[in-house]
DSSP file (Angstrom, degrees, kcal/mol; ACC not computed):
  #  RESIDUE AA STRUCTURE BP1 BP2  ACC     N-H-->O    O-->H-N    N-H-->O    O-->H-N    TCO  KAPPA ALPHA  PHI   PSI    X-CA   Y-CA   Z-CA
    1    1 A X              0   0    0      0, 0.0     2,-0.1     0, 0.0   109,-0.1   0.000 360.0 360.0 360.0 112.3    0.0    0.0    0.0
    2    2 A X        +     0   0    0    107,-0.4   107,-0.1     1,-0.2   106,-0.0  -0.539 360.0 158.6 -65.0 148.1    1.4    2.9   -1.1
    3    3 A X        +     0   0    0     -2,-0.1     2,-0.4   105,-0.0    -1,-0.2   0.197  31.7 114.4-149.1 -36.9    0.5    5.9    1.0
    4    4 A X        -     0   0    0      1,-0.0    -2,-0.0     2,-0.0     0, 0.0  -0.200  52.1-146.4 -45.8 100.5    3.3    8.7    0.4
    5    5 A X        -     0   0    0     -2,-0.4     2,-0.4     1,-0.1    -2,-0.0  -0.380  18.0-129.4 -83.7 149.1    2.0   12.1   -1.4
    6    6 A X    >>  -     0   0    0      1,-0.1     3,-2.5   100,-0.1     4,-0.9  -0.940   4.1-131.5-121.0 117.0    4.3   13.6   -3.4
    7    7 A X  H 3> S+     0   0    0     -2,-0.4     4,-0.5     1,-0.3     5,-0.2   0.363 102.6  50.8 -61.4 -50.1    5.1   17.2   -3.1
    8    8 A X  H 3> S+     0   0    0      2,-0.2     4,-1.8     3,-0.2    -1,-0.3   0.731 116.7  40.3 -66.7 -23.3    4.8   18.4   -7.0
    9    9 A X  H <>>S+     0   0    0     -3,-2.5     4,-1.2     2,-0.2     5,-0.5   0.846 117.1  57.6 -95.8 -51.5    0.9   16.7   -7.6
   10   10 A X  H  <5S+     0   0    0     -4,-0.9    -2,-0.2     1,-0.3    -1,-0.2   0.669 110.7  33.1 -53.8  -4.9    0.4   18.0   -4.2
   11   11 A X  H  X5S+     0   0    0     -4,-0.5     4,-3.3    -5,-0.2    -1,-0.3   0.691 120.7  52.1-112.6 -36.9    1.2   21.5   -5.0
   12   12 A X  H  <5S+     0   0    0     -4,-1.8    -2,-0.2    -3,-0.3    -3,-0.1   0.970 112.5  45.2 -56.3 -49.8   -0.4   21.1   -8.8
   13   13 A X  T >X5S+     0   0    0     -4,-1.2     3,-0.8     1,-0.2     4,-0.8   0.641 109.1  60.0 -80.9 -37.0   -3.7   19.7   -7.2
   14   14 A X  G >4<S+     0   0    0     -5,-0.5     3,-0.8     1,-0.3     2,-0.5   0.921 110.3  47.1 -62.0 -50.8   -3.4   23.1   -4.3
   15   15 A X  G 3< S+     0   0    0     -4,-3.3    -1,-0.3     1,-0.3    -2,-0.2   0.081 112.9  46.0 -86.3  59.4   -3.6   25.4   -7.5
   16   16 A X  G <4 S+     0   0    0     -3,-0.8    48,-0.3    -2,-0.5    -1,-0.3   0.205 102.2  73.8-117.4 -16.6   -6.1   23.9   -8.8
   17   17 A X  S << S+     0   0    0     -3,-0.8    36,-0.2    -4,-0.8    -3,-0.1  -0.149  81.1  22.9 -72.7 175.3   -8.1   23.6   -5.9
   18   18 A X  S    S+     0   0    0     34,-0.6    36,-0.1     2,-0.1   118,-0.0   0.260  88.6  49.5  60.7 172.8  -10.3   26.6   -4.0
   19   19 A X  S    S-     0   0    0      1,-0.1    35,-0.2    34,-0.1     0, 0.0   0.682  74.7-111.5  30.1 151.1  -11.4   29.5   -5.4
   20   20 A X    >   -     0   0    0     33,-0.1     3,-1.4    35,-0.0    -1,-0.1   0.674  37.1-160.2 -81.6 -16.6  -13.4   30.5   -8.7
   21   21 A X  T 3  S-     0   0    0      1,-0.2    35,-0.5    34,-0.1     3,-0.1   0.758  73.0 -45.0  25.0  51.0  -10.4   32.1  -10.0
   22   22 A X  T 3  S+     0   0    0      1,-0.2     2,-0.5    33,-0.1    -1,-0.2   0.614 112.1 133.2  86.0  33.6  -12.4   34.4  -12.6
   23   23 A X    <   -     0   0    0     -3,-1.4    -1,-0.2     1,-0.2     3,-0.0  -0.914  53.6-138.3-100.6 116.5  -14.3   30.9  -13.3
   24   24 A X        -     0   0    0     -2,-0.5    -1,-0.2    -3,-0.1     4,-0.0   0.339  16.7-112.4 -43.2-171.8  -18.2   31.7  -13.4
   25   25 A X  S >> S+     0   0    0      2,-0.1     4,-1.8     3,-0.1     3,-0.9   0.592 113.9  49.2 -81.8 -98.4  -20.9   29.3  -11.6
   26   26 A X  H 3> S+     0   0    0      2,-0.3     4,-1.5     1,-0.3    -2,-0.0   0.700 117.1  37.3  -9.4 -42.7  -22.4   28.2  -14.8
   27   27 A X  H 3> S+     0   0    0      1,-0.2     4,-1.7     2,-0.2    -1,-0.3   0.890 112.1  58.0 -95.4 -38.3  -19.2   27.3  -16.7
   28   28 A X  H X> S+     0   0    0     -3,-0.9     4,-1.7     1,-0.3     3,-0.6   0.879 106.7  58.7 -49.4 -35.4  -17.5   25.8  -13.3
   29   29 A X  H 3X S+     0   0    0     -4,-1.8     4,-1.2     1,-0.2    -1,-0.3   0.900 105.4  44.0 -65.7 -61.5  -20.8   23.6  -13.7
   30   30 A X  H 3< S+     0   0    0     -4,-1.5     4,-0.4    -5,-0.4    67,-0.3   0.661 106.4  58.2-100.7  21.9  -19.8   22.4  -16.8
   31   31 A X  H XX S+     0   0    0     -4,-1.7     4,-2.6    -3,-0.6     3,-1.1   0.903 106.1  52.5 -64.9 -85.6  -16.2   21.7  -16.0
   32   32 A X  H 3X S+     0   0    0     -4,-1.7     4,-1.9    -5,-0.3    -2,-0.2   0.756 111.2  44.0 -34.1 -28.3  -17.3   19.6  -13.5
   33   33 A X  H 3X S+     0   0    0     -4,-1.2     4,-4.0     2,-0.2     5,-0.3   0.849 112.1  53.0 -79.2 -26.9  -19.7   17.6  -16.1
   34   34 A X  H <> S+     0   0    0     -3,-1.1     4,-1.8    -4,-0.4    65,-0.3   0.919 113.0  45.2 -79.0 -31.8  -16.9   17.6  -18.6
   35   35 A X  H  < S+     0   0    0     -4,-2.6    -1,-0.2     2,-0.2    -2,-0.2   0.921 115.7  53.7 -48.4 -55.6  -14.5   15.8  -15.4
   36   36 A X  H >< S+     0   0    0     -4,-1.9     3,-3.1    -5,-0.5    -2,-0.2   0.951 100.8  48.8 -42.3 -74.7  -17.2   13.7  -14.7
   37   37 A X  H 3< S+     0   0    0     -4,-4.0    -1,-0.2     1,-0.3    -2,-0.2   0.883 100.8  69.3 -66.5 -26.2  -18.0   12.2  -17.7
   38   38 A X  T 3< S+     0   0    0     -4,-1.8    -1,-0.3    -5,-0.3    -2,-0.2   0.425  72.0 123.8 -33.5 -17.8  -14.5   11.5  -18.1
   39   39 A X  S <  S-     0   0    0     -3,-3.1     2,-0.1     1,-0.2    10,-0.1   0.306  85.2 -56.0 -45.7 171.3  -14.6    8.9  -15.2
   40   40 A X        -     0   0    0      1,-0.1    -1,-0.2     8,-0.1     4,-0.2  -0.576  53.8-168.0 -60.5 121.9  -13.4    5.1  -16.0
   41   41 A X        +     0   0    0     -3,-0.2    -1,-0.1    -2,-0.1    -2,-0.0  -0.094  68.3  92.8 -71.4  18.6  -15.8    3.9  -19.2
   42   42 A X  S    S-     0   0    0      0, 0.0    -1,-0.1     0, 0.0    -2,-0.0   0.162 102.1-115.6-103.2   4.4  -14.7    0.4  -18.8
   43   43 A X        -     0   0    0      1,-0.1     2,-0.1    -3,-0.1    -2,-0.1   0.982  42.8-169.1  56.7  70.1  -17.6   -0.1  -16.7
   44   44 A X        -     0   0    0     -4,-0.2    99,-0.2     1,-0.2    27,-0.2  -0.360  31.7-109.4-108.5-172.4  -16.3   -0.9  -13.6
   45   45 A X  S    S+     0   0    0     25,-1.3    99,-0.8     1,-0.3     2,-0.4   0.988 100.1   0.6 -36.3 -72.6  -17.9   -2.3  -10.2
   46   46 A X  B     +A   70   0A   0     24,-1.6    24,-2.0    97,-0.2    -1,-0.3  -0.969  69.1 172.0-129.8 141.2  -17.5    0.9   -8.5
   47   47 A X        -     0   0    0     95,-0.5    95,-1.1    -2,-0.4    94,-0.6  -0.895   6.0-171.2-148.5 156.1  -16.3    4.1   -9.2
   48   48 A X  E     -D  140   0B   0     20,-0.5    20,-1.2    92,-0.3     2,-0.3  -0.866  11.4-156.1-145.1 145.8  -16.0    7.6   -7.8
   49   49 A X  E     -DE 139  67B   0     90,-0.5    90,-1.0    -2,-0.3     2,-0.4  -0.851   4.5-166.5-109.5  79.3  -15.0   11.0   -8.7
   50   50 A X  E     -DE 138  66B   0     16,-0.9    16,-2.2    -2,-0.3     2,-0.6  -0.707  23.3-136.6-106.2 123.9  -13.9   13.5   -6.1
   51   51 A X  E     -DE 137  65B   0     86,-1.9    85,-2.7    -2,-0.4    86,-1.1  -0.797  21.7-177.8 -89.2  99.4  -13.8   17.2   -7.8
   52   52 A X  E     -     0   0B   0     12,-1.6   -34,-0.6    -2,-0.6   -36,-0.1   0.676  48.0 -92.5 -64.1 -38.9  -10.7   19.1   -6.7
   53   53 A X  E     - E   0  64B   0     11,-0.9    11,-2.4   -36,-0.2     2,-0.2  -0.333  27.0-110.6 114.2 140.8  -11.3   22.3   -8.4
   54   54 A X  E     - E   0  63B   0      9,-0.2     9,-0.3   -35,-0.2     2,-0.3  -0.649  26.0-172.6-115.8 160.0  -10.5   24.0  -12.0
   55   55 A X  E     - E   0  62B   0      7,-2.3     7,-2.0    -2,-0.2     2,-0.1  -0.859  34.2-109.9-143.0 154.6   -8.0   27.1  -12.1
   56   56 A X  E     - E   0  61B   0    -35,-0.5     2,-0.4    -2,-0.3     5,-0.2  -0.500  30.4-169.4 -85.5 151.7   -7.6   28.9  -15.6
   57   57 A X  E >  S- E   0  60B   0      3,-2.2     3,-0.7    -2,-0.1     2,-0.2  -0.834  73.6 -55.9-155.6 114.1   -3.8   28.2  -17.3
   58   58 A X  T 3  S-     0   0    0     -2,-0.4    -2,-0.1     1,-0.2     0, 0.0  -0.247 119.4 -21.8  65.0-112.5   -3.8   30.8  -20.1
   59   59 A X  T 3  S+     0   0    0     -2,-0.2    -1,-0.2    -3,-0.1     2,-0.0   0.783 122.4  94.0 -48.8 -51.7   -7.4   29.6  -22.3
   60   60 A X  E <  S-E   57   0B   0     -3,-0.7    -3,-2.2    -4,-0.1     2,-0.4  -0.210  74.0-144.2 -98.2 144.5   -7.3   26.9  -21.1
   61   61 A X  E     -EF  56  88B   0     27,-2.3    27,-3.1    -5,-0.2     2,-0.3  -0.868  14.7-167.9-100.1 146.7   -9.1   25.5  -17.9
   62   62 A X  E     -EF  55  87B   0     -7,-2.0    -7,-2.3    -2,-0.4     2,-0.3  -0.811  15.7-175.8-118.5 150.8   -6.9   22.6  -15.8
   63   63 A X  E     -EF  54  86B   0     23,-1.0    23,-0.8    -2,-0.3    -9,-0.2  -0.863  16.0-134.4-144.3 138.7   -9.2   20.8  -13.0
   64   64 A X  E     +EF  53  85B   0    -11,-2.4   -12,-1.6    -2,-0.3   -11,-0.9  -0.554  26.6 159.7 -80.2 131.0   -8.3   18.6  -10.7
   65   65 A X  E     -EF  51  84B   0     19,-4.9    19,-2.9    -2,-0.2   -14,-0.2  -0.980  32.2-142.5-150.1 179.2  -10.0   14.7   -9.3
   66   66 A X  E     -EF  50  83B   0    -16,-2.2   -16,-0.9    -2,-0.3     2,-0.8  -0.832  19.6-154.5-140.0  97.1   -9.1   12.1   -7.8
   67   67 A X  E     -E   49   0B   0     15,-0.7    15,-0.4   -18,-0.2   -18,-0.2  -0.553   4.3-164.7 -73.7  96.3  -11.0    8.5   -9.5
   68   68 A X        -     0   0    0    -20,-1.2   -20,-0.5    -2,-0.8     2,-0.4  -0.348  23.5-178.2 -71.6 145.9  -11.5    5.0   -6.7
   69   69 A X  E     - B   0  80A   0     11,-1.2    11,-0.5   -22,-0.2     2,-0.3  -0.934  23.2-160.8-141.6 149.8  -12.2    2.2   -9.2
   70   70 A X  E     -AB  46  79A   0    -24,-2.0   -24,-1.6    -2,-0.4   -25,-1.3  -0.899  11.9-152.9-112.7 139.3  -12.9   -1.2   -8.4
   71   71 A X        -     0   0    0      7,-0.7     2,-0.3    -2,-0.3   -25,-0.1  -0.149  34.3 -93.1 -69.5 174.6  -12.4   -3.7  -11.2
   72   72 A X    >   -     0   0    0    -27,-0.1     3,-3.5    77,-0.1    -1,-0.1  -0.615  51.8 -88.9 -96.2-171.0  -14.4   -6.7  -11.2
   73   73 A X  T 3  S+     0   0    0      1,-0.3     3,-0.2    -2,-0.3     4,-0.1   0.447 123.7  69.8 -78.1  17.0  -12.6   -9.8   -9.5
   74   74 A X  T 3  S+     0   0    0      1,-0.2    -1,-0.3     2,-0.1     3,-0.1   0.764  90.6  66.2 -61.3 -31.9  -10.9  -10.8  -12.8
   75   75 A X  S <  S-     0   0    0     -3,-3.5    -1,-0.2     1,-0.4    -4,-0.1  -0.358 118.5 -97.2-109.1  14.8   -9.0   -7.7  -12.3
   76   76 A X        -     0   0    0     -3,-0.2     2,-1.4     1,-0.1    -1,-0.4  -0.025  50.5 -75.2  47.8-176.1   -7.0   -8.8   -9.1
   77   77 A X  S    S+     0   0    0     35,-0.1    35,-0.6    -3,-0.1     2,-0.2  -0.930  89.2 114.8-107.3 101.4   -8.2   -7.7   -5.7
   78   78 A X  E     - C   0 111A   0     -2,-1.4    -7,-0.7    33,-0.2     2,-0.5  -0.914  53.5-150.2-131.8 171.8   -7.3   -4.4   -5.6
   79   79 A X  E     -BC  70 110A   0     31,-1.2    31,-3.1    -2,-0.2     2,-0.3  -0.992  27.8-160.3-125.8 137.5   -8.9   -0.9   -5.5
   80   80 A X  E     -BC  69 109A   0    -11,-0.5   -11,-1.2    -2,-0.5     2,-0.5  -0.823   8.4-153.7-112.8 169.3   -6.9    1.9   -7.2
   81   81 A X  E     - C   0 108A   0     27,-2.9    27,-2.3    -2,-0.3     2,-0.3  -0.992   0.8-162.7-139.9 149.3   -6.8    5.7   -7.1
   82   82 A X        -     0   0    0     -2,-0.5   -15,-0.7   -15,-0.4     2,-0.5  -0.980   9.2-163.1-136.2 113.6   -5.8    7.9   -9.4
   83   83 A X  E     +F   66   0B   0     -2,-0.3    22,-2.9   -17,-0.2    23,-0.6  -0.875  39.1 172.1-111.2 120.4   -4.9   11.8   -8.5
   84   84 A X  E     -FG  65 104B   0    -19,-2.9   -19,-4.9    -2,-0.5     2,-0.2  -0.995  32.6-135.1-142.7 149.9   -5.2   13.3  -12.4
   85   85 A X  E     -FG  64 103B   0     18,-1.3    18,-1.8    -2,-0.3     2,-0.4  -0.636  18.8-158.3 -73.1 144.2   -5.1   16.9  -14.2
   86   86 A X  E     -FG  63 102B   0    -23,-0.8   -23,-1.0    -2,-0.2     2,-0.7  -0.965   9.0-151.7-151.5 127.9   -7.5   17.4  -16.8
   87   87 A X  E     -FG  62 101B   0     14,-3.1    13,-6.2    -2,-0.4     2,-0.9  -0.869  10.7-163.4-117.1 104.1   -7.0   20.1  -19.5
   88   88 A X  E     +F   61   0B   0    -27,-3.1   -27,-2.3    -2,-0.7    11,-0.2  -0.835  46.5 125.6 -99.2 102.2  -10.7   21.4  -20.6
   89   89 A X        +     0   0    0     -2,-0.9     2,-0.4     9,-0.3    10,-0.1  -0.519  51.0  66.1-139.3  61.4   -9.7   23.0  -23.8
   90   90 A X        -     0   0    0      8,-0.4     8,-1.9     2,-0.0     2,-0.5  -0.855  55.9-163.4-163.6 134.7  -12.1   21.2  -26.6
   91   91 A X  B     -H   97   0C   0     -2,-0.4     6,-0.2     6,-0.2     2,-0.0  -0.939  18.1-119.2-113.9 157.3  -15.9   21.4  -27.1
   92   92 A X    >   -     0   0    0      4,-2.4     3,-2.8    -2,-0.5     6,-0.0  -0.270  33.7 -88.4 -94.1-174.8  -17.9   19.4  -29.0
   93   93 A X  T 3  S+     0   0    0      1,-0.3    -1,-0.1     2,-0.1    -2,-0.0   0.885 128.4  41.7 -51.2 -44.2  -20.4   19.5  -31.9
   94   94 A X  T 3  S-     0   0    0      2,-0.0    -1,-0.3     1,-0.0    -2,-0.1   0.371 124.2-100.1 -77.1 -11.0  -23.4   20.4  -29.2
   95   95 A X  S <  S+     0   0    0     -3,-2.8     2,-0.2     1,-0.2    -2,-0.1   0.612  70.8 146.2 106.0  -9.2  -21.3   22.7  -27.2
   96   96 A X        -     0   0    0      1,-0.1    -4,-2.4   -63,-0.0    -1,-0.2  -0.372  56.2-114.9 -77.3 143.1  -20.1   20.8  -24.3
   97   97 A X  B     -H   91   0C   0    -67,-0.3     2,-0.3    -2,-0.2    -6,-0.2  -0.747  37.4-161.0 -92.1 144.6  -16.8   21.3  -22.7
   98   98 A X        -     0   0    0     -8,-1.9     2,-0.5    -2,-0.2    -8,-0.4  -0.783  32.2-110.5-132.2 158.5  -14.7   17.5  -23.3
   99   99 A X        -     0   0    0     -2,-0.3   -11,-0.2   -65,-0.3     3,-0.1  -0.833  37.6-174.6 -85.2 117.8  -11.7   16.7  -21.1
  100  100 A X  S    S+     0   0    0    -13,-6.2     2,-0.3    -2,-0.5    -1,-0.2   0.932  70.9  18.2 -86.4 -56.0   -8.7   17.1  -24.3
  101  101 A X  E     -G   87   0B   0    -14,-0.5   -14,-3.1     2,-0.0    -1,-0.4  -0.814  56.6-168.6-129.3 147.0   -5.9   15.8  -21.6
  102  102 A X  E     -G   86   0B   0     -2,-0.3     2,-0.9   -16,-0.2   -16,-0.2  -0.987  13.6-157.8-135.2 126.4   -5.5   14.0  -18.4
  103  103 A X  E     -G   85   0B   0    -18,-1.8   -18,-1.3    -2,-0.4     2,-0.1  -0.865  14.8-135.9 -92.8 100.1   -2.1   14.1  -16.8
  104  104 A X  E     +G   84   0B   0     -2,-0.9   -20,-0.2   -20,-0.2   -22,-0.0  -0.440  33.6 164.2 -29.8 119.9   -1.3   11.0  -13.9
  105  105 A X        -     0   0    0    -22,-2.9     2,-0.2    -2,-0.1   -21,-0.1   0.596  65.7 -18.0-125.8 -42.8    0.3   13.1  -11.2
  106  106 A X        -     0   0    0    -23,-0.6   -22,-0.1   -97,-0.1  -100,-0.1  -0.440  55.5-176.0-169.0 117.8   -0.2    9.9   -8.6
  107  107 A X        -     0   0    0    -25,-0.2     2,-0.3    -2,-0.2   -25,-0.2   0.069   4.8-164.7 -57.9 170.5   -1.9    6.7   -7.8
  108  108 A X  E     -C   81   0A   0    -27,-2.3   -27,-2.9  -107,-0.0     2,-0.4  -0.985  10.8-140.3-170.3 157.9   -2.2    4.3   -5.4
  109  109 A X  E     -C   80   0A   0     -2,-0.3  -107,-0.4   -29,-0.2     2,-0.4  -0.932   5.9-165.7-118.9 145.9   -3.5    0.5   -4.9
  110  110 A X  E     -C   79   0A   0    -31,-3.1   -31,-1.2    -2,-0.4    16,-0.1  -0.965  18.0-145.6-126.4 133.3   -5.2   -0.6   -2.1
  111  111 A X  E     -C   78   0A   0     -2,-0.4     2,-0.2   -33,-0.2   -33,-0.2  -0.217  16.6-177.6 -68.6 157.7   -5.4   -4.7   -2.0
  112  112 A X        -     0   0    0    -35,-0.6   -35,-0.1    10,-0.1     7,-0.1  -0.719  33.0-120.8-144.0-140.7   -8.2   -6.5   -0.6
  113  113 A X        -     0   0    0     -2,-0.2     4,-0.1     2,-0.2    39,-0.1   0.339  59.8 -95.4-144.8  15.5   -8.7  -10.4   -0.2
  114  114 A X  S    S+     0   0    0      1,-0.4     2,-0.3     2,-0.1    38,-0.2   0.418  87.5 116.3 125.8  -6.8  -11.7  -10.5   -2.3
  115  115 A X  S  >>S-     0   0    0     36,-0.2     4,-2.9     1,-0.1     5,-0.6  -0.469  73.5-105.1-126.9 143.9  -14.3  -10.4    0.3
  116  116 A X  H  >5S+     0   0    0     -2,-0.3     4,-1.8    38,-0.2     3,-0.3   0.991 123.4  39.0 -51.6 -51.9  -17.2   -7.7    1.2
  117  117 A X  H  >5S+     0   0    0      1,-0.2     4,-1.0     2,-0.2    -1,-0.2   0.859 113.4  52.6 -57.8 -24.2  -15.4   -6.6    3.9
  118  118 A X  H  >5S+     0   0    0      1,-0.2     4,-2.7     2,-0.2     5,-0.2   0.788 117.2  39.7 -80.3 -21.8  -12.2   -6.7    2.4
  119  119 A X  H  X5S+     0   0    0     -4,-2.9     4,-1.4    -3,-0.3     5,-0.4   0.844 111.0  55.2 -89.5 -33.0  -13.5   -4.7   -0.5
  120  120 A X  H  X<S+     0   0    0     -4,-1.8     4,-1.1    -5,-0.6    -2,-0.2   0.848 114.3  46.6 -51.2 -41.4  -15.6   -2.4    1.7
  121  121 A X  H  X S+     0   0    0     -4,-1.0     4,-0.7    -5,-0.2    -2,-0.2   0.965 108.0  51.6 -66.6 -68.2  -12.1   -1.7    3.7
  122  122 A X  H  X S+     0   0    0     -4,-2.7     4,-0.7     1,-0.2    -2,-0.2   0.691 108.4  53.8 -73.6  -7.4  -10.0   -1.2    0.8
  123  123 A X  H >X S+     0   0    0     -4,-1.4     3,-1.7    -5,-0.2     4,-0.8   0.944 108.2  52.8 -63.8 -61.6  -12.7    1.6   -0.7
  124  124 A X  H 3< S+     0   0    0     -4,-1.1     4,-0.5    -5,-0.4    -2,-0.2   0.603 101.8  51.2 -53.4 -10.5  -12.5    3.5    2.4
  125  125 A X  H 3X S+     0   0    0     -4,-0.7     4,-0.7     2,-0.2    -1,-0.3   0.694 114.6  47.8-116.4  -8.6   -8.9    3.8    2.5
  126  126 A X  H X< S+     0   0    0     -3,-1.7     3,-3.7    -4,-0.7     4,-0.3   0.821 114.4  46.6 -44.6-105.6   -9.1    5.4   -1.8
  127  127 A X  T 3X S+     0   0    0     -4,-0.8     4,-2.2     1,-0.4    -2,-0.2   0.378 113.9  45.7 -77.1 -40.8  -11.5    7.5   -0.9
  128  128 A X  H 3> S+     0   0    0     -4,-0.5     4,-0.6    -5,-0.4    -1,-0.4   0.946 115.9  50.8 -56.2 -44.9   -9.3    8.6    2.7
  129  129 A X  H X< S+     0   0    0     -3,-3.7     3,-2.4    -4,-0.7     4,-0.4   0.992 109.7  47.3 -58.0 -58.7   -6.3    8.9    0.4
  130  130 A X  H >4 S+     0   0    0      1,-0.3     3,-4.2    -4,-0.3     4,-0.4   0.950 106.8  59.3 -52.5 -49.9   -8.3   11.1   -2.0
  131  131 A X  H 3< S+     0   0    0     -4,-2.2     3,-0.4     1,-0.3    -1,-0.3   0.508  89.8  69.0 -34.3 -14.5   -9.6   13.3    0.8
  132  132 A X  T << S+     0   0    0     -3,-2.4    -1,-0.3    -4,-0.6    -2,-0.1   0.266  90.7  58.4-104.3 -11.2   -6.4   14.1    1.7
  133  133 A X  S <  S-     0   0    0     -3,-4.2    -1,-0.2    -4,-0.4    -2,-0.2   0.331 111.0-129.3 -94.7  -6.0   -6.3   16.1   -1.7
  134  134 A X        -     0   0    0     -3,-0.4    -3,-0.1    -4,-0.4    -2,-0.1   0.937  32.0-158.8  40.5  66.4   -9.3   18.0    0.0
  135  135 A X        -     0   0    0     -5,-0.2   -83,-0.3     1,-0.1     3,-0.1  -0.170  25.6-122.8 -49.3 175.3  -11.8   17.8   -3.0
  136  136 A X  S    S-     0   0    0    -85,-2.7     2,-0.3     1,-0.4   -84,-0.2   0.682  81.2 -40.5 -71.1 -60.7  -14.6   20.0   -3.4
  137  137 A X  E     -D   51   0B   0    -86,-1.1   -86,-1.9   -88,-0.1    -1,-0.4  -0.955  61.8-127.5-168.3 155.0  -17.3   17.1   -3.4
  138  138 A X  E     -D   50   0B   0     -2,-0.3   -88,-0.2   -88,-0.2     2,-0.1  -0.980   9.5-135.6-158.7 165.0  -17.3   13.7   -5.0
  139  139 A X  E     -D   49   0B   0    -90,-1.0   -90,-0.5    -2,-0.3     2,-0.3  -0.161  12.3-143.8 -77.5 155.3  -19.7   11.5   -7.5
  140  140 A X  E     +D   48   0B   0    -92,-0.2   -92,-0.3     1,-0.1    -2,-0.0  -0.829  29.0 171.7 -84.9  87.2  -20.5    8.4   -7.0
  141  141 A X        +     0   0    0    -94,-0.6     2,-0.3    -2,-0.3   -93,-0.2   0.814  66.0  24.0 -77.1 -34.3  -20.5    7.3  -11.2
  142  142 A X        +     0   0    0    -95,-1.1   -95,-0.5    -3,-0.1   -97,-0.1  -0.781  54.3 160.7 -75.6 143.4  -20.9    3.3  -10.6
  143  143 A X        +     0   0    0     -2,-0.3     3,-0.2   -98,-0.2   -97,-0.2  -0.332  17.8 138.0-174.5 113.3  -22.1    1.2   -8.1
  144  144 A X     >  +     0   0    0    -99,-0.8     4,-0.9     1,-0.2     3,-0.5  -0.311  28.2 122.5-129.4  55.0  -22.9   -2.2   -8.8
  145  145 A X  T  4  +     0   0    0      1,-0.2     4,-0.4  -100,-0.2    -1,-0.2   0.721  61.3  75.9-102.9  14.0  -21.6   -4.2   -5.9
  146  146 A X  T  4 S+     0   0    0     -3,-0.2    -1,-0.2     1,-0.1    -2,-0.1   0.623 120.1   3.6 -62.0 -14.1  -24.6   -5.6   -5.0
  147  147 A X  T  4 S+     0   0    0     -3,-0.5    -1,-0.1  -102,-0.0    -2,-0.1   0.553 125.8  53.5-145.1   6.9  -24.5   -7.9   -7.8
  148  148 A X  S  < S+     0   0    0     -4,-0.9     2,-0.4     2,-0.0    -3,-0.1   0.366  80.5  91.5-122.1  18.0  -21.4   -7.7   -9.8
  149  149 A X  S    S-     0   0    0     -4,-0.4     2,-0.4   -77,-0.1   -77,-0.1  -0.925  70.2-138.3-119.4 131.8  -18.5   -8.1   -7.2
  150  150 A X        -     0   0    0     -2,-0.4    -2,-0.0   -35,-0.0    -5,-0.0  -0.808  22.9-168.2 -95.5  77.6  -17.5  -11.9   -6.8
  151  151 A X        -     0   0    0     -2,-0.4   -36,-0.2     1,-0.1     4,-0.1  -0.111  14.7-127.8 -45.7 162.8  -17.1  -12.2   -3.2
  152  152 A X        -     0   0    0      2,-0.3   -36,-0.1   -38,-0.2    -1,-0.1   0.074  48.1 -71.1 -87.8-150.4  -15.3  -15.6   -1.9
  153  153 A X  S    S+     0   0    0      1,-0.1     2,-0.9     2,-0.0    -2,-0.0   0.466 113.4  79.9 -58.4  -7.7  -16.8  -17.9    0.8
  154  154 A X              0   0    0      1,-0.2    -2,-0.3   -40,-0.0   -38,-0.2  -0.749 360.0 360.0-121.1  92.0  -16.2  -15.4    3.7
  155  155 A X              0   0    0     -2,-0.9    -1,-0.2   -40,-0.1   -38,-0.1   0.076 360.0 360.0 -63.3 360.0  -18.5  -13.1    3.7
């Protein structure tokens, strides 16, 4: 289990946090959708989005999250988190702000042994890690582990 933050995403993920910085409501609104929908498509079990906060760089807007995944149990037992940059500089045909780039600045796995509880554990300790980036708020975008997580015999 990795647990060590590392002083450059933690200071990218600080300016990007707080404040509107000369960002409206309305468009900060659809920053967030554009972040959002950006989440893991792979379908996974579970996943979550905790919204850090956009800061302007030049044009361009940078926003911050931090994404908890769980695969299903094909995937190994582990839960990862993902601390990313996301450069909203593109709209689409309809007008929508699209995520162009997403930057890794650091991850982390937490294992579990396959189990509800174990998986139940190792969520809570993402989702502590991400907090420790002090989002704004965060999504739930999946949650299927009522029927799609292969616990083992120890329930």
């Amino acid at each position: 289990m990795k647990h060590g933050l590392a002083i450059l995403p933690l200071i990218a993920v600080a300016a990007c946090s707080g404040g509107g910085n000369g960002i409206d409501a309305e468009t900060r609104a659809a920053y967030d959708w554009a972040v959002l929908e950006a989440a893991p498509d792979a379908a996974p079990v579970y996943s979550e989005v905790a919204l850090m906060g956009c800061r302007m760089s030049g044009g361009e807007a940078l926003c911050g999250s931090c994404n908890t995944t769980v695969a299903a149990a094909e995937y190994d037992h582990v839960v990862g988190a993902i601390l990313e940059e996301h450069s909203l500089g593109r709209v689409d045909s309809q007008g929508r702000i699209r995520v162009s780039v997403t930057s890794e600045m650091d991850h982390a796995d937490f294992p579990h042994n396959g189990s509800r509880a174990g998986i139940e554990a190792a969520i809570a300790d993402a989702q502590a890690w991400c907090e420790a980036f002090h989002p704004e708020r965060s999504e739930v975008i999946t949650d299927r582990r009522e029927t799609d997580i292969a616990t083992g015999d120890d329930e």
